[in-house]
Each structure stands twice: as C-alpha cells, then as structure tokens.
C-alpha distance (Angstrom), angle and dihedral (degrees) to the residues before:
residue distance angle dihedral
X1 . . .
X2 3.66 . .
X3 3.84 106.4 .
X4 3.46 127.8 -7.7
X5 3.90 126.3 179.8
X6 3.89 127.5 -171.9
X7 3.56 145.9 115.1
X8 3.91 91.1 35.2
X9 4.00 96.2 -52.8
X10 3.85 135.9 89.1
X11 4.03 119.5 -151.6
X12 3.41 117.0 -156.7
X13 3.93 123.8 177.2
X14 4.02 111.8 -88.2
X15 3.35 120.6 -115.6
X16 3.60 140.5 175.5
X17 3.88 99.2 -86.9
X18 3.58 86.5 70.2
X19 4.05 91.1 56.0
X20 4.47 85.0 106.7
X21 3.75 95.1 40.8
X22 4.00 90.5 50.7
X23 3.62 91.4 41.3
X24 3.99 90.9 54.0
X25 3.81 86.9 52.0
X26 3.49 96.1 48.8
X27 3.66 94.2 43.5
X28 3.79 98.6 63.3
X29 3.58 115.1 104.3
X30 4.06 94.7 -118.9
X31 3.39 95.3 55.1
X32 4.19 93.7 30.1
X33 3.16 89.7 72.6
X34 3.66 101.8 64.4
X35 3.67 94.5 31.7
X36 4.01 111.1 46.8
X37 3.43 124.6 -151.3
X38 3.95 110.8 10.8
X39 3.72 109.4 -165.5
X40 4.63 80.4 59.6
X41 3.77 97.8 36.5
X42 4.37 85.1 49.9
X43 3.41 83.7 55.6
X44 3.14 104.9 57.1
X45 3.89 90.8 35.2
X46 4.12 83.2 60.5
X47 4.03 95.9 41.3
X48 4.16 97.8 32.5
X49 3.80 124.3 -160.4
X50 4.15 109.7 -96.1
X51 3.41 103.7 -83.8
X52 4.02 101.2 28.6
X53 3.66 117.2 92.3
X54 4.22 116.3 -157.0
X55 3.91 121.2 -152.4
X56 3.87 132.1 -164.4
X57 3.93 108.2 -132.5
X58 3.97 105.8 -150.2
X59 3.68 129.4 -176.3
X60 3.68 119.0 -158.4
X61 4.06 91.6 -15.7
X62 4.10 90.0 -47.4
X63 4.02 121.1 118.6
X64 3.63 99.8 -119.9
X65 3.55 110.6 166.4
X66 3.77 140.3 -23.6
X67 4.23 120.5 -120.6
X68 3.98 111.9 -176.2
X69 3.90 124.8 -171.3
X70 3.95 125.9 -163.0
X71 3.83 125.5 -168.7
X72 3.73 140.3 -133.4
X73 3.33 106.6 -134.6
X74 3.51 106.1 -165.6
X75 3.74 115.8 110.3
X76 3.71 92.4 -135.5
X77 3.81 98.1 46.5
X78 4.26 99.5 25.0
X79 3.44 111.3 155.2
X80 3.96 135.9 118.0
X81 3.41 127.6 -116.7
X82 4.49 119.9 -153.9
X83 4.22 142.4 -145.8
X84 3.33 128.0 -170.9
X85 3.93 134.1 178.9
X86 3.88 118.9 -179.9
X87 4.22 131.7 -162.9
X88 3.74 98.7 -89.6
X89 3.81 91.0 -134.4
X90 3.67 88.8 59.9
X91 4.11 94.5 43.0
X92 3.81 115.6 115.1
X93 4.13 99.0 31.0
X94 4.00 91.7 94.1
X95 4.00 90.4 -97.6
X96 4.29 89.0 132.1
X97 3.89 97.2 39.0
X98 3.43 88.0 51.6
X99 3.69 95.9 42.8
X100 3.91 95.6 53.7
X101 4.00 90.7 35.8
X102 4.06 84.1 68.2
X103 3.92 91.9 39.9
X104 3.81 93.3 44.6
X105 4.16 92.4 49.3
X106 4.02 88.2 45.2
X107 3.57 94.3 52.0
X108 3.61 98.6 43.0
X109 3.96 96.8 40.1
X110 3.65 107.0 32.7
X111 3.89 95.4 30.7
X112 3.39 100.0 39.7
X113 4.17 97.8 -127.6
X114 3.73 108.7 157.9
X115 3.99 88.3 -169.4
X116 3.91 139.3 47.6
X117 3.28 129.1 -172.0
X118 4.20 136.2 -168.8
X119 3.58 134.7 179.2
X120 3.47 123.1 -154.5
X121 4.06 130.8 176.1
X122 3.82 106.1 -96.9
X123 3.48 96.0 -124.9
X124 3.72 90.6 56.0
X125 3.82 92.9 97.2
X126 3.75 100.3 169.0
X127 3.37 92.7 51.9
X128 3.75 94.6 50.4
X129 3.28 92.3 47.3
X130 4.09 91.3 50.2
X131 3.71 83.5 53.7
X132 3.75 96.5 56.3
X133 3.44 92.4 56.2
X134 3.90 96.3 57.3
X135 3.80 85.6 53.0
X136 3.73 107.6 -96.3
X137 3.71 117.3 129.9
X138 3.70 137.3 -163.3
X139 3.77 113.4 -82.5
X140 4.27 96.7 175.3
X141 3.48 138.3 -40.1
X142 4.52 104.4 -103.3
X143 3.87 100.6 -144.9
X144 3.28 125.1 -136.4
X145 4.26 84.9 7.1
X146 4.14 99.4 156.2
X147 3.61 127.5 38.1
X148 3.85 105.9 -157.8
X149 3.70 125.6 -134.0
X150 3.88 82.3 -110.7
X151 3.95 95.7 59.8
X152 3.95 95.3 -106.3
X153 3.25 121.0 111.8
X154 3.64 142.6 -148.6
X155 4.15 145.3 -151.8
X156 3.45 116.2 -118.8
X157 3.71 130.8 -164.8
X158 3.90 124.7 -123.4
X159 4.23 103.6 -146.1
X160 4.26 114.0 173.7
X161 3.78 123.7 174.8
X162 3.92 124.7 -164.3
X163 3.84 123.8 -135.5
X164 3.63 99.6 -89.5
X165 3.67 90.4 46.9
X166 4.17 97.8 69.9
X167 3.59 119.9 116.5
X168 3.57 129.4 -158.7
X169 3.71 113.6 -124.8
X170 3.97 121.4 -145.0
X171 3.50 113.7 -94.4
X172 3.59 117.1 -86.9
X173 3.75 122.7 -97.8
C-alpha cells in the first residue's frame, strides 16, 4: 500500500522526511511514555525492520500520527500484527480509530490476513479501550512484555480481531 484515504485520514508510506515530525510525536510525554526514546524509535519508524511497513497518518495535509503493520509470514500462522502513536494535541478526536480502521480493512481485504493482532501496555487504558471498539479483544496479559530504557518493566496485553470482527469507528472530529 502506497496511499490510502478513508474514514477522514490519508496514509501515505513513511519516509525519512518525516524523521522530525515522528520524533515530535514520539517525544511528547503522553505518548513518551509508551514509546521510549523518540529521536531512536523515529528512526526506526522511517527505516522499518524487513517485514514491517510504517505509514504517516495526515489530516487535512498535516502529519498527525504514524500506524505501522508487520506480517507473519508463515503460511500456517500468516497474519499481521499493528502500532500506532498519534500527536497528543490531536488524541481523542477519532484521528487513531480512524487511522487503524483504514489499515485494518486494507490488510484484511486487499492482503488477504484473516487475523490482526496489537499489543498495548496494560496500563494504557485508553488505548485498550480504543482497541475494543475496532473489534479486537483481549487474548492474555504477556508478563513482564517491555523492559523500559529505565530498567522497569511492564505487562502488556496481547488483543487480535478476525475479519468479521472490524468495526467502523465514527468519523473523527
């Protein structure tokens, strides 16, 4: 996928121009926190991991966000798993459901992926809760999951959804 628009957001392929605006994101203490350290986790947003693919979420021409999805490649076990980090100033308008909505209908009706899968910190309520209202649902909580840059570290929870399950989110504000 190149470009996709719908739902009130355009993805478009990340590249390195967008290393600053994805190391703003990332740097703001509300999304920091679930991140780490922005300026590395931009760079590997702009220069993914074989296998991952990283978007730029824009609203009305702005960089809003970023949303990344990586695949499983096995035939036996295919199935693509998502991130997503949006601009705290533009968090709770329906920028990041909307975002993932598009990604999540790509993936599972151009590519063919029966099953999605997303892993969010279990103390990251809101975002489990945004994820529940795509259609993903808790599978199990994966103890000690994250070891932060500060030598804590923290639960996360494994969530999936299957094609049938996706739910369209209103459209942002």
């Amino acid at each position: 996928m190149r470009v996709t628009e719908g739902h009130g957001v355009r993805l478009r392929a990340a590249g390195e121009g967008d290393r600053e605006r994805f190391t703003e994101i990332l740097a703001a203490p509300g999304v920091a926190r679930w991140w780490g350290d922005a300026r590395e986790e931009a760079a590997g947003v702009c220069a993914p991991e074989e296998g991952t693919r990283s978007y730029a979420i824009e609203r009305a021409g702005a960089v809003v966000g970023l949303v990344q999805a990586w695949e499983e490649t096995a035939p036996h076990y295919r199935h693509a798993g998502l991130d997503i980090a949006v601009d705290a100033a533009c968090q709770r308008r329906g920028l990041g459901g909307a975002a993932l909505y598009v990604l999540a209908r790509h993936l599972f009706e151009v590519e063919g992926h029966h099953r999605l899968t997303i892993d969010p910190a279990v103390g990251n309520e809101g975002a489990v809760r945004l994820y529940q209202r795509l259609g993903f649902r808790p599978v199990g909580v994966m103890r000690q999951y994250e070891r932060r840059d500060d030598g804590t570290v923290r639960d996360g929870l494994l969530m999936d959804m299957l094609a049938g399950e996706l739910v369209a989110p209103p459209l942002p504000r």
